[in-house]
C-alpha positions as CSV (number, residue, x, y, z in Angstrom):
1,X,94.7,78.1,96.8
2,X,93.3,78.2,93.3
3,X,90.8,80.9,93.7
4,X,93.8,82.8,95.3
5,X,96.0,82.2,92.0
6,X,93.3,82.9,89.4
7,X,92.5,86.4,91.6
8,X,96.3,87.2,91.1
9,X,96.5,86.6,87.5
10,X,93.5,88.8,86.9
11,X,94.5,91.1,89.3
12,X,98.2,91.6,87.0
13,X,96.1,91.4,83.7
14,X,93.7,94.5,85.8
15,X,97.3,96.4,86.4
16,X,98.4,95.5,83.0
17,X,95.4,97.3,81.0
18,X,95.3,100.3,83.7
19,X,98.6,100.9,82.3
20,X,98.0,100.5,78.6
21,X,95.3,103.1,79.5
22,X,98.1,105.4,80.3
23,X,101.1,104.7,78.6
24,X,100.5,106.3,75.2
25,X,100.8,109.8,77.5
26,X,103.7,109.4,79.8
27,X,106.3,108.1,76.7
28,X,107.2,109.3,73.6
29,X,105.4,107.3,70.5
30,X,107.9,104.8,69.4
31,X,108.6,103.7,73.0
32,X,104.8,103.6,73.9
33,X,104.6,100.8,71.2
34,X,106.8,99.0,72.0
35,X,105.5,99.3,75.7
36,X,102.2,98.3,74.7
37,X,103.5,95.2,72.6
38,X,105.3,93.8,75.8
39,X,102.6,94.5,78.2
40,X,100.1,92.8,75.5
41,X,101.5,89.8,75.1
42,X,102.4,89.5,79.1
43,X,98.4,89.9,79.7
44,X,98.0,87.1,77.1
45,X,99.6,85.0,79.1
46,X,98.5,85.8,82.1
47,X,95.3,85.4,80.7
48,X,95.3,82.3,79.1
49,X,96.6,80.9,82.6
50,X,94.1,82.0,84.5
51,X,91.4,80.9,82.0
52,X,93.1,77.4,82.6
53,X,93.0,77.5,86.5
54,X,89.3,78.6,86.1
55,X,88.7,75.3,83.7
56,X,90.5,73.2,85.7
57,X,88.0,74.1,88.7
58,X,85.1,73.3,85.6
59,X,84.1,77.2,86.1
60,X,82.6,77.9,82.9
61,X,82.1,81.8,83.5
62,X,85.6,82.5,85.3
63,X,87.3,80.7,82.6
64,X,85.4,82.9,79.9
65,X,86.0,86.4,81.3
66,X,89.5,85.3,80.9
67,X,89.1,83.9,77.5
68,X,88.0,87.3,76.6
69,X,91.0,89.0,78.1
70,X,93.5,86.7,75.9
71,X,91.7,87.8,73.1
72,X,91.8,91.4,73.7
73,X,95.3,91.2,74.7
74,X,95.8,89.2,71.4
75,X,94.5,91.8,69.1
76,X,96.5,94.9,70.8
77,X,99.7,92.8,70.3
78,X,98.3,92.4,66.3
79,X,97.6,96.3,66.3
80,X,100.9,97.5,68.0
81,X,102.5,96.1,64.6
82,X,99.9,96.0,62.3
83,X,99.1,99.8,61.9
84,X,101.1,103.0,62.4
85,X,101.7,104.7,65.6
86,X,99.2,106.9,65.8
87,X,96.4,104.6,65.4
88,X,98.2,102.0,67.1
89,X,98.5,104.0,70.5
90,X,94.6,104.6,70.3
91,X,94.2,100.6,69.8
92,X,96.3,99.8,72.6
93,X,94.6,102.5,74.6
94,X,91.4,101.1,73.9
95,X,92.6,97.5,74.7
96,X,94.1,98.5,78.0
97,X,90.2,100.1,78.7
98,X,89.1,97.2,77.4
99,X,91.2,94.8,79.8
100,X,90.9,96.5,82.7
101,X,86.9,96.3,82.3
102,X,87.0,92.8,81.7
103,X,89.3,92.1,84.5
104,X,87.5,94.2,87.5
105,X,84.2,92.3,86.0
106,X,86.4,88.9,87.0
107,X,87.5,90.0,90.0
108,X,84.1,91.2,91.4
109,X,82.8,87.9,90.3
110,X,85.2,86.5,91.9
111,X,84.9,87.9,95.2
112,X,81.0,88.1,95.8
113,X,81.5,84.0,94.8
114,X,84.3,83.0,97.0
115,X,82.4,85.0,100.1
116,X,79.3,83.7,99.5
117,X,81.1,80.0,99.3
118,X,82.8,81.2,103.0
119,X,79.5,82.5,104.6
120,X,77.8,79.3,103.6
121,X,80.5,77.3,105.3
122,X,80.2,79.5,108.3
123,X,76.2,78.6,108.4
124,X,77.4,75.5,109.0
125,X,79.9,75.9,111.9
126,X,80.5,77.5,115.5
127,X,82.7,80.1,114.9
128,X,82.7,83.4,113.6
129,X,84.9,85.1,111.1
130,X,84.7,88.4,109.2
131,X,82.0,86.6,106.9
132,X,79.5,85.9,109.4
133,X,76.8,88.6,110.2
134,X,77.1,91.8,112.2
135,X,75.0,91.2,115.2
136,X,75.9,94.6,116.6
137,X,74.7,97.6,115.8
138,X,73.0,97.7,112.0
139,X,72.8,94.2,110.5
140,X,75.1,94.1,107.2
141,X,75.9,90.6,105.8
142,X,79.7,90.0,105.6
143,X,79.4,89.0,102.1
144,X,78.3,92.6,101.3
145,X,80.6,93.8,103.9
146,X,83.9,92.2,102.3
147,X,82.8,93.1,98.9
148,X,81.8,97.1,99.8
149,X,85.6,96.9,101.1
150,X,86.9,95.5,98.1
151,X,85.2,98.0,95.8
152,X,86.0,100.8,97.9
153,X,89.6,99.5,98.0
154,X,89.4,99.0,94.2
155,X,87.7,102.4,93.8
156,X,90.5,104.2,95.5
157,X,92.9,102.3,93.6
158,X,91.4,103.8,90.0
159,X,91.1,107.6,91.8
160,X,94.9,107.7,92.4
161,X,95.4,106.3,88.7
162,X,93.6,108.8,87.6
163,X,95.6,111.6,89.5
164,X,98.4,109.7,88.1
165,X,97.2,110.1,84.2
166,X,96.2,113.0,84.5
167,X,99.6,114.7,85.2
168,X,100.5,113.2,81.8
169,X,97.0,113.8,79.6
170,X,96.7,117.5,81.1
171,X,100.4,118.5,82.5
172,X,99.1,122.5,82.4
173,X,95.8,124.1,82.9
174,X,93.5,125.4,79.9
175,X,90.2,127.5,80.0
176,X,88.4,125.0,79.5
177,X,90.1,122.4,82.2
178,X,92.0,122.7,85.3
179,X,93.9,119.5,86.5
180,X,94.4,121.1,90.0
181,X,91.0,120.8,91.0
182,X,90.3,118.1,89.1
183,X,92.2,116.0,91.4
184,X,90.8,118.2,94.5
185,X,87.6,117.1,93.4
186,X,89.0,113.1,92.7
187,X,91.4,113.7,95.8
188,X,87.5,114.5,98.1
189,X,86.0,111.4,96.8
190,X,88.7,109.3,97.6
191,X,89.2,110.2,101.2
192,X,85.5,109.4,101.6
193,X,85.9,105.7,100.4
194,X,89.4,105.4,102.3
195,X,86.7,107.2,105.5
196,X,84.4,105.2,105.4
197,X,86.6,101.9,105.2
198,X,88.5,103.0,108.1
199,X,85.6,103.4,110.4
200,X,83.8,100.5,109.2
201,X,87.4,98.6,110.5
202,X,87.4,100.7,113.4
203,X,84.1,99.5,114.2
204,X,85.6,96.4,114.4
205,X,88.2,96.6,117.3
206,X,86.0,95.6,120.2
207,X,85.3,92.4,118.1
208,X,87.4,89.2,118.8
209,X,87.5,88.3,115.6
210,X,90.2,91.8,115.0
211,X,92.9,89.8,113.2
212,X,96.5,91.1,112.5
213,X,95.3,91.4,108.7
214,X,92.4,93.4,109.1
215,X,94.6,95.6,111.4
216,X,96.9,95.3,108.5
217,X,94.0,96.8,106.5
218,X,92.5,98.9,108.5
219,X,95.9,100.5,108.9
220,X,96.1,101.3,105.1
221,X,92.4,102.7,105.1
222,X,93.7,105.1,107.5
223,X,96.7,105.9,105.0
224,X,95.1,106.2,101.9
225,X,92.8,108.9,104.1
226,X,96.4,110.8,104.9
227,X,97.5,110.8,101.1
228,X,94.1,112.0,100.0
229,X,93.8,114.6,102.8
230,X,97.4,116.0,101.6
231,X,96.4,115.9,98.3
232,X,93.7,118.0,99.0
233,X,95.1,120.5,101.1
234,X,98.3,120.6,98.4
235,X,95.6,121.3,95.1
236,X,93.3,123.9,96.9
237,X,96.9,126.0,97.9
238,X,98.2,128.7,95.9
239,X,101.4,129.0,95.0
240,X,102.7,125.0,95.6
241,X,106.1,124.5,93.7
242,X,105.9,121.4,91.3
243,X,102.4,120.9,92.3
244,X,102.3,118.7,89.2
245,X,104.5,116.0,90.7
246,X,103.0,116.6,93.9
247,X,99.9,115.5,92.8
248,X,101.9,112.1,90.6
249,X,103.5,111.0,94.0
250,X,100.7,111.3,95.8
251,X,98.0,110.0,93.5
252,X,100.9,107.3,93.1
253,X,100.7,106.4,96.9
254,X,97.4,105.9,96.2
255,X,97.5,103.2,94.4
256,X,100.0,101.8,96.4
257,X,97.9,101.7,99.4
258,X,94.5,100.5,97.7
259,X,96.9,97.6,96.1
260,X,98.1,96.7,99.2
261,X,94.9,96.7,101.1
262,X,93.2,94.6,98.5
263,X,95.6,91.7,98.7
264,X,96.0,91.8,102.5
265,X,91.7,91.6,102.1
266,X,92.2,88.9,99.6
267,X,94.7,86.8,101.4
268,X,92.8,86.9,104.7
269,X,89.8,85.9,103.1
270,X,91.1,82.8,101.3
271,X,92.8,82.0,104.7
272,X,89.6,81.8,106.1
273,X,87.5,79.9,103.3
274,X,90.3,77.7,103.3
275,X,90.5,77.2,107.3
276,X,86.8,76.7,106.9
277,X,87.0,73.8,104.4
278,X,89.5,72.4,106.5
279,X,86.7,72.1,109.5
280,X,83.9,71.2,107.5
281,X,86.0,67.9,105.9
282,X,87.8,67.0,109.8
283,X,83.6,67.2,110.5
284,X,83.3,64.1,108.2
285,X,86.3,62.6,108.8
286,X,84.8,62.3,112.4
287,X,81.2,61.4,111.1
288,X,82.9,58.3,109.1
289,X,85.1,57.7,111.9
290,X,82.2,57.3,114.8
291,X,79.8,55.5,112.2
């Protein structure tokens, strides 16, 4: 289970600078500070760890990304206290960017790696699992299959953030910007990722390889496509009372879903690289045993 610990210490670190991004808006200045120097140092740690689990598998790149990250983190923990906190919130705004690039860079490493390691193992076996070809219908390898649902997951994940933020960077409308339909227009892209991911599950059912987490997943698709959908229809109304938090709960529920899905998707897929290594050493075993 290490590639399953070092995805959910990058994964916090991700959460972590997504909300460094957004901090400096939704509190007053002396707070957000002070925010930013707790959530810092946590994402130093949780850094730091994960670049140890990554070194301890002699994973020279996994272990750097992370590296990086500790660093980062490290210098918006110096900035929170050595500058004032005007410039400070821009630093730690910049860090959390910073972080959450670094850490979505990890992660994607880390996924296209571990399903390449599971369809190589699956070469080598019987069975078939969600990382083994589509043989029906148009031919999509399940490494690219597992990684187009992670980045849709991931992408639906950073829409509703963005809804969330935006209720705090731009709480009224201007002439120049109108937050309403700018998550209409976030809200529209969205429910085509969370779409698309349903009916790529859906496309699924008839397979016997439909597993209760998949199900699990497929089931979120198909509510991240309901919040979008209501968030939609709520922006392009007239007349919606405390549309604004409208739009924070549902962009909120957003993220909620995507967060979910992604670790039902990565806990399903570590189950079944791990199962798979399992097979491939009782294989041996047997080997030995009959020589």
């Amino acid at each position: 289970m290490t590639h399953m610990r070092y995805w959910a210490m990058t994964f916090a670190v991700a959460i972590g600078g997504a909300f460094l991004a957004i901090e400096r808006f939704a509190f007053a200045p002396s707070n957000a500070v002070w925010i930013g120097f707790g959530v810092a140092a946590a994402a130093i740690v949780l850094s730091l760890a994960a670049a140890l689990v990554a070194l301890l598998r002699d994973n020279q790149t996994f272990s750097g990304v992370s590296a990086v990250s500790a660093l980062v983190a490290a210098w918006t923990v110096i900035a929170t206290r050595a500058f004032t906190a005007p410039t400070a919130l821009w630093l730690v705004f910049a860090g959390g960017i910073a972080l959450l690039a670094l850490s979505l860079r990890a992660l994607a490493l880390h996924e296209t790696t571990v399903e390449q390691v599971v369809h190589q193992l699956d070469l080598n076996g019987s069975g078939e699992t969600f990382a083994s070809i589509r043989r029906r219908g148009i031919e999509i390898s399940g490494t690219m299959r597992s990684w187009l649902h992670w980045l849709g997951h991931t992408g639906i994940g950073l829409a509703g953030a963005f809804v969330v933020a935006s209720t705090f960077i731009w709480p009224h409308a201007t002439p120049e910007l109108s937050p309403r339909w700018l998550a209409f227009g976030v809200a529209a892209v969205a429910g085509a990722i969370g779409l698309g991911l349903l009916l790529d599950g859906l496309a699924d059912v008839r397979r016997t390889n439909m597993t209760v987490a998949r199900t699990i997943e497929a089931l979120l698709a198909a509510a991240t496509v309901a919040l979008a959908g209501a968030l939609i229809v709520l922006t392009a109304a007239h007349g919606i009372g405390n549309l604004r938090w409208w739009m924070f709960g549902l962009g909120a529920g957003l993220v909620g879903a995507s967060l979910l899905a992604s670790i039902v998707h990565e806990l399903s897929t570590e189950r079944v690289r791990h199962e798979l290594e399992v097979g491939q050493a009782t294989v041996g075993e047997l080997a030995i045993a009959a020589g």
